[in-house]
C-alpha positions in Angstrom: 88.2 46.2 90.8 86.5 48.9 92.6 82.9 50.5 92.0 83.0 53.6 90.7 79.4 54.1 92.3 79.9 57.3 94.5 78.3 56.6 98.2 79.2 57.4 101.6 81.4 54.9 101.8 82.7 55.5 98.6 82.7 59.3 97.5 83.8 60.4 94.4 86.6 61.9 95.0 88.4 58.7 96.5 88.8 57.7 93.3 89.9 60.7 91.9 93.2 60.5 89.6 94.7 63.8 91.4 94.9 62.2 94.5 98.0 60.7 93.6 99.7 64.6 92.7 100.6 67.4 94.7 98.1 70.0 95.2 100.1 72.4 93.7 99.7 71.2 89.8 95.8 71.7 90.4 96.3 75.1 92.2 98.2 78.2 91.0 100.4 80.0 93.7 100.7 83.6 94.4 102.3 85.7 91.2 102.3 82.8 88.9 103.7 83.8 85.6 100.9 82.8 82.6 103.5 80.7 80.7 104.0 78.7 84.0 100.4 78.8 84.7 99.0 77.5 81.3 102.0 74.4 81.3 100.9 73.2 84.8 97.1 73.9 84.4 97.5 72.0 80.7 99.4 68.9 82.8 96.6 69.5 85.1 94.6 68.2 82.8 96.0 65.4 81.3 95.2 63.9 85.0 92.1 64.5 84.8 91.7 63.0 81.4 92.0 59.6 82.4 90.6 60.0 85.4 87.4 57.8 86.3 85.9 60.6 88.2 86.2 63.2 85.9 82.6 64.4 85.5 81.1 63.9 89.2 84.1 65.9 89.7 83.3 68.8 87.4 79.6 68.6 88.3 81.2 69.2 92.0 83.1 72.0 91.4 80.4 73.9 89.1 77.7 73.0 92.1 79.9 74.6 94.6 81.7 76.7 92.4 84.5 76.2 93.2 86.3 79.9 92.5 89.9 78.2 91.7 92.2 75.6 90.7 91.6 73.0 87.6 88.6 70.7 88.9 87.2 68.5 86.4 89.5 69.0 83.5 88.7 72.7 83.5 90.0 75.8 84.9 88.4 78.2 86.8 88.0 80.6 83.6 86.2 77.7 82.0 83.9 77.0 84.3 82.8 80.4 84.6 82.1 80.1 80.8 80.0 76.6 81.5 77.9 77.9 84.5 77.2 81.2 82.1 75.9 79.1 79.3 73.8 77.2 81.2 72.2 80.0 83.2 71.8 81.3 79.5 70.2 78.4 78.0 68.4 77.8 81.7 66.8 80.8 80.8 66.6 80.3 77.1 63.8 77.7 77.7 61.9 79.0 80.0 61.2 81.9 77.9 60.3 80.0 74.2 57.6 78.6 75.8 56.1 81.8 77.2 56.5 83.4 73.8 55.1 80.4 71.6 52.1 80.5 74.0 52.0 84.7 73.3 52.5 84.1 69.6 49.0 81.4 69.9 47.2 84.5 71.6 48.2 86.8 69.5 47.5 85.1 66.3 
């Protein structure tokens, strides 16, 4: 069996389920009709669902980002929702601590 430790003589994305289907089910072409899209970006992601790699995967694609395809079990539409909530909650708590601190002052 092999490790599923990513290193450089192992990265991630050896393992990767995908690397066993054409590029095309994980990449829309030109003037894709959205019925077409959603069936092969929903196959898309039944790969990726049993795929041992799925999250250092994902985690690649938001680091990046990676602007298109299905990476991770997600599209590029919900990635963009992902890296949005964490900026939001990135954000989030860094500020309750700088208004608890106000409330103390000002109480």
């Amino acid at each position: 069996m092999r490790s599923l430790d990513p290193s450089e003589d192992n990265p991630w994305h050896t393992l990767a389920a995908c690397r066993r289907d054409e590029a095309g089910l994980f990449f829309a072409p030109s003037k894709e009709p959205t019925a077409a899209r959603l069936a092969r970006e929903e196959h898309a992601k039944r790969v990726c669902a049993g795929c041992p790699v799925l999250l250092s995967c994902r985690e690649h694609a938001l680091a990046q980002p990676e602007p298109y395809g299905v990476w991770g079990g997600l599209t590029a539409a919900e990635r963009r929702v992902l890296l949005a909530r964490r900026r939001r909650r990135a954000t989030e708590s860094t500020l309750v601590p700088v208004q608890l601190e106000r409330g103390r002052i000002a109480g």
